[in-house]
N, C-alpha and C positions, 0 to 999 in steps of 0.2 A: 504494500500500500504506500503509497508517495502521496507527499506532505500537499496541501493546499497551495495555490499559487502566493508571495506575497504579494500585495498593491500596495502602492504607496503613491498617494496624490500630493504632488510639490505647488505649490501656490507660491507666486513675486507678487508683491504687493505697491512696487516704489512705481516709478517711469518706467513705462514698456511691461505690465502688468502682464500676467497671464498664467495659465497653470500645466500641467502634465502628470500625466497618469506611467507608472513604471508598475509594471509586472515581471515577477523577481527581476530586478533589476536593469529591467529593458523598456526603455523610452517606445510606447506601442502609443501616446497620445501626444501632443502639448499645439496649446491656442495661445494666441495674443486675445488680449481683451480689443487693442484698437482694432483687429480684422472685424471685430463683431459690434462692440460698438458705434464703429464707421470715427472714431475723436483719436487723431494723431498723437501719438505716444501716450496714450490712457495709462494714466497713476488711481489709485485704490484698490478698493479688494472687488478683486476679476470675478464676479458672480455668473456672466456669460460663460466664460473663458471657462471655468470650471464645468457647468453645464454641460459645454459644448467636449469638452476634454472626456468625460466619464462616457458621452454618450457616443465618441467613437471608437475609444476604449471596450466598451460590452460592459461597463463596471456601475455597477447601483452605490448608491453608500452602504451600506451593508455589508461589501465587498471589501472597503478600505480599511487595511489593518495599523497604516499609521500616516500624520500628515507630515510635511515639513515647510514650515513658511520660511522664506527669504524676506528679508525687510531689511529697510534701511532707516527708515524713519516712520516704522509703525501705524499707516498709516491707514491701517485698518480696525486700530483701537476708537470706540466708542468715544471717549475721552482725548484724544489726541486733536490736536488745531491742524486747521485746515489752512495748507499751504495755498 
């Protein structure tokens, strides 16, 4: 019997937002949020980008066993000012 795939969904959150889906360790996704948003170099948190990444992936949430955010300035905290 052979283990479950890992997934792991990478979300950038600075300038040039976007995210990517790895299954064990193989880049099988990743979007820019401006391709989807149509807003040249889109900064915050890539809600599309992520959408759009899981669902050509084949990956539900349920599926993701860990995330990893890149940030530079947070800018996806509730609390953090708007550049």
């Amino acid at each position: 019997m052979s283990d479950p795939p890992q997934v792991v969904l990478g979300i950038s959150d600075s300038i040039n937002s976007g995210a990517a889906v790895l299954v064990d360790g193989r880049i099988v996704a990743a979007v820019n949020e401006e391709r989807l948003c149509r807003i040249k170099l889109a900064m915050g948190w890539p809600r599309l980008a992520i959408a759009e990444a899981m669902r050509v992936a084949g990956v539900a949430s349920s599926d993701i066993d860990a995330v990893a955010i890149a940030t530079k300035d947070l800018y996806w905290r509730p609390e953090a000012k708007s550049i």
